[in-house]
N, C-alpha and C positions, 0 to 999 in steps of 0.2 A: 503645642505645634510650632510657635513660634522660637520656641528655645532650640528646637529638633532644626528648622531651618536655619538658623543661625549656627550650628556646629555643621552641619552640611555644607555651607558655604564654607566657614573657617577650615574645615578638614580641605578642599577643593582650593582654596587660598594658600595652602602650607603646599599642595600637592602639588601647585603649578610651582612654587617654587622653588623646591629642589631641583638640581641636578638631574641629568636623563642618566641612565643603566643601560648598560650594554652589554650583551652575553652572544659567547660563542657556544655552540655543542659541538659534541663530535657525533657523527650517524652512528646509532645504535647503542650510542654511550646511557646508560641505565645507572643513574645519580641514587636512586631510591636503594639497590643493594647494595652499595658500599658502606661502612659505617664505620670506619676505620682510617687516622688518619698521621699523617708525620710531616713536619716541617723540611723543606730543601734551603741548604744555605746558598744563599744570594750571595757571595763575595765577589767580587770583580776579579781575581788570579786566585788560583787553589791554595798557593804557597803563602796568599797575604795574611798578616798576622797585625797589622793593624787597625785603629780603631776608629772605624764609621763617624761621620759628622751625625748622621742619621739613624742614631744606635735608640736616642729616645723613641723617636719616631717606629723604629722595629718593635721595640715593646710594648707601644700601642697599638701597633695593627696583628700581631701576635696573639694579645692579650684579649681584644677585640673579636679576632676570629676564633681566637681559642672558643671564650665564652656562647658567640654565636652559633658553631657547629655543635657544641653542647647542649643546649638548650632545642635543638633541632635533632637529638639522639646520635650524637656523634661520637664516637671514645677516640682519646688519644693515645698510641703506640707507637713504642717505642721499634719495636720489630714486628714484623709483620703483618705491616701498616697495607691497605689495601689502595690508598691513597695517597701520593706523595703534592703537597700544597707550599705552592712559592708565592712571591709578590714581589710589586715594582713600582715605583714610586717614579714619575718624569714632571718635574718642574720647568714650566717654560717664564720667563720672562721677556713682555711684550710692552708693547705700550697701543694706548689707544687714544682714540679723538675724541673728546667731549665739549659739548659744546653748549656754555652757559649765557643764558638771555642779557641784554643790555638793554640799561634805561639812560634816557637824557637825565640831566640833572634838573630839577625844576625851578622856576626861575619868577619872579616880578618885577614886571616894566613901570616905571612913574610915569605919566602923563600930567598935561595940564590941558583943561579945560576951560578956554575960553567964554564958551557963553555963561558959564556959572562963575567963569573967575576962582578954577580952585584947582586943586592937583588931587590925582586921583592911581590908583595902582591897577594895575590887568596881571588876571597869576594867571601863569603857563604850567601847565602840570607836566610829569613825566611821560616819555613818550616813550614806545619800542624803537630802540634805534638799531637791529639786530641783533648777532650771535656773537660770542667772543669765544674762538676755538681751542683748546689746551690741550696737549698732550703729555697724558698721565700716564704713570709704570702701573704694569699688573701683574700679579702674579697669577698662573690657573697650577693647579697642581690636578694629575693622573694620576688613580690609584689601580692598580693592575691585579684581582687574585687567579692565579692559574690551577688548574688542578690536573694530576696526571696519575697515570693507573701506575701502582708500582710494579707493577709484574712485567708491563712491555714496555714501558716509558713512551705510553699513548698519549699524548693530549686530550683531554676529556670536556674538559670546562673549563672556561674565560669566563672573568666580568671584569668591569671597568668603568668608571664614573670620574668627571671632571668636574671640579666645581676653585672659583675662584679662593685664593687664601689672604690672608690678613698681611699686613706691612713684613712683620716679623719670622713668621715659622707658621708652620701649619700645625694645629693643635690639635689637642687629644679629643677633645668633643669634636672636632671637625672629622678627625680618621673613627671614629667612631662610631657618627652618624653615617660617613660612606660606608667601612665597612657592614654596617643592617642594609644599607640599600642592596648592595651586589649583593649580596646571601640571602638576600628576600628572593631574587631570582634565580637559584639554584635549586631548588622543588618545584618551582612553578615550573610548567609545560611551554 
């Protein structure tokens, strides 16, 4: 009983700390009969023929969803895809306030003590002596998957989850784990 409580907490510990999911529908849109799917290229101009800073990046969220609508009974096609599915990726950098505790330095006083005739020490320990405010860089990255009907070029379904990223690049276990969250939300009601 006590090991049952202890993964119940842990599971409710990992759960508060992810990231929140966000999903759009569209009225009447029915996610359950489509099972067919095709990627839309995201280039910035039709005509560009250059190469992405953010090319690893595509083939992990790619490869991520690919796998995930599969394992959720999804086939990829090439024609006559009943689904057409993009993404978007927005990097904000910010900064923010933080703000870490201060302590006095601790300190001993000499005295002398006349009626014993001797000298003697008083320690002062550390005190709070408030806040000390920093402003630090952050990165949050948004991950965007959209989904649209190929037939009328409907918008059907949105998800979208933000979560903060590392110094360097957002990583493959990071797009990874967001993309499971949004695609967790695409059956659910």
């Amino acid at each position: 009983m006590k090991r049952l409580m202890g993964c119940v907490l842990v599971g409710l510990l990992l759960a508060a700390c992810s990231s929140k999911v966000y999903v759009l529908r569209s009225e009447g849109a029915n996610m359950a009969k489509n099972r067919t799917f095709r990627w839309v290229d995201t280039r910035a101009a039709a005509n560009s023929t250059e190469m992405r800073q953010s090319v690893f990046a595509e083939i992990s969220i790619r490869n991520a969803v690919h796998a995930a609508l599969e394992r959720a009974g999804w086939k990829a096609a090439a024609d006559g895809a009943e689904v057409l599915i993009g993404y978007d990726i927005l990097v904000e950098r910010t900064v923010e306030q933080q703000q870490n505790p201060v302590n006095t330095q601790p300190f001993a006083r000499l005295y002398y003590n006349p009626y014993l005739q001797r000298w003697g020490h008083i320690y002062y320990p550390a005190r709070f002596a408030g806040f000390e405010t920093q402003t630090v860089p952050v990165k949050e990255a948004t991950l965007t998957l959209s989904m649209m009907d190929a037939q009328t070029d409907e918008a059907l379904w949105q998800g979208w989850t933000s979560q903060r990223i590392g110094a360097t690049k957002l990583t493959e276990e990071e797009i990874e784990k967001a993309v499971h969250r949004i695609l967790e939300k695409l059956e659910a009601p």
